[in-house]
Phi, psi and omega in degrees: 000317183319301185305326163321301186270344162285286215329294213299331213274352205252305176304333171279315166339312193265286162005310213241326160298327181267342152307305195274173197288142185280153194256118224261117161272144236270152159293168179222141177261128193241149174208144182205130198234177160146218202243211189301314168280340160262355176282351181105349165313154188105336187238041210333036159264160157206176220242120171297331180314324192262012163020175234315018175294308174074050144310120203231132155286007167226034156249177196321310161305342168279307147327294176301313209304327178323280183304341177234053178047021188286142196295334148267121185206111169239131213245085191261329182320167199179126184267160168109358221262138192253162186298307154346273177294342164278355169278316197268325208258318198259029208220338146011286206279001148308147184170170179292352169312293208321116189292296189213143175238142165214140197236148163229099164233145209130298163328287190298332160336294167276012139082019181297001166259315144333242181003318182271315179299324164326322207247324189296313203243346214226002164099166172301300192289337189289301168005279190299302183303335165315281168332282183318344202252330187293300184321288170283038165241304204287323164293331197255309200255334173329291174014273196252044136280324177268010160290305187310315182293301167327293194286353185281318174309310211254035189250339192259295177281029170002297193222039158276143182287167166224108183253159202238093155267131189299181182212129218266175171281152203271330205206119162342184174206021181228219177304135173244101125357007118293146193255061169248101182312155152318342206256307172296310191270007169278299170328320160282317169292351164318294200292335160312306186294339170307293227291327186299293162337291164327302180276020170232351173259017160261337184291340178262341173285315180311340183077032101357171141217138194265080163284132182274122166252014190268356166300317172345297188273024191273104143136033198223337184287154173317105194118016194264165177298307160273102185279128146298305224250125169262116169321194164289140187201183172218165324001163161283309183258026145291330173335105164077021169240148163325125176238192209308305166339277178345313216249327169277333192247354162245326193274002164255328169305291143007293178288324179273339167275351173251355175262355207020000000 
């Protein structure tokens, strides 16, 4: 008898499952603006309309929009791009349409393509002064550039979510071929983790939210067996950017766990 009344009681479940209505998900107006790291250098496909911006379809903004049908997607990011240039230029297409926006700006501010070349190239001492000069950017003046950015964005996007994607640590620590010491690449990713802090406590004063990728790339960074993160390499400024891995297995994934 028991088995009789799970049947029936199993049968009714799936019967009241199959009722109900599929719950339709709304659409999104998606716009993703930012630098080098959300356009996608490193993985060298790019999309030729966007000349040197280096616009990539496979990268992380291309990607989610893909996977999650948005109904509207705009690819405003652009490398080489400063907190500046991302102020005069990117910002167009923003409005109370936009569902979500997600921005990565900052690097070129604090001067991390200096720096790495510096480090790459330029010896211990250029190496070391390099830092320190990242390191007293990022302590004084970061701040209130991504204050400038945040609010204009979420001033435009009313009534968009806005996620602040981070930018991951570059490099493994342990034996490398390269001639960035152990000692030096410990210190840089040191200076990620400043840069994260500062952008994930300005993004919450905007009433942002501060996606984090850098665990994402952990054992995947430059000196790893597998690399996300592409070394020196030419181009040159494919150099120290996230290539298609990066970008399908830390920064989308990343990104969809924070958008569900």
């Amino acid at each position: 008898m028991r088995r009789v009344v799970l049947c029936v009681l199993a049968t009714v479940a799936l019967a009241a499952g199959a009722a109900a209505p599929a719950v339709a998900q709304a659409p999104v107006d998606y716009v993703a603006l930012g630098d080098s790291y959300a356009s996608g250098t490193g993985t060298r496909t790019y999309d030729p309309t966007s000349g040197s911006c280096l616009r990539s379809p496979v990268a992380y903004p291309s990607l989610w929009a893909a996977s999650h049908a948005a109904s509207t997607f705009v690819f405003d990011a652009c490398s080489g791009a400063t907190t500046a240039e991302l102020l005069a230029t990117q910002l167009s297409n923003l409005s109370v349409e936009t569902d979500l926006v997600t921005v990565s700006i900052g690097g070129n501010d604090a001067g991390f393509a200096r720096v790495l070349t510096e480090c790459q190239v330029g010896g211990p001492v250029r190496c070391d002064v390099a830092i320190r000069q990242a390191e007293a950017f990022i302590a004084g003046e970061l701040a209130a550039r991504l204050d400038d950015v945040y609010a204009a964005v979420t001033e435009r996007a009313v009534n968009a979510r806005v996620l602040v994607m981070g930018y991951p640590r570059l490099f493994e620590t342990g034996l490398c071929l390269t001639s960035i010491s152990r000692a030096f690449r410990v210190r840089l990713n040191a200076v990620a983790d400043q840069f994260a802090a500062v952008t994930a406590g300005r993004a919450t004063a905007a009433d942002a939210e501060f996606v984090d990728t850098r665990e994402a790339f952990t054992g995947h960074r430059v000196c790893a067996p597998d690399e996300w993160i592409n070394g020196p390499t030419f181009p040159v400024v494919e150099s120290y950017h996230p290539d298609v891995d990066g970008h399908a297995k830390a920064y989308l994934p990343t990104l969809v766990a924070a958008t569900g």
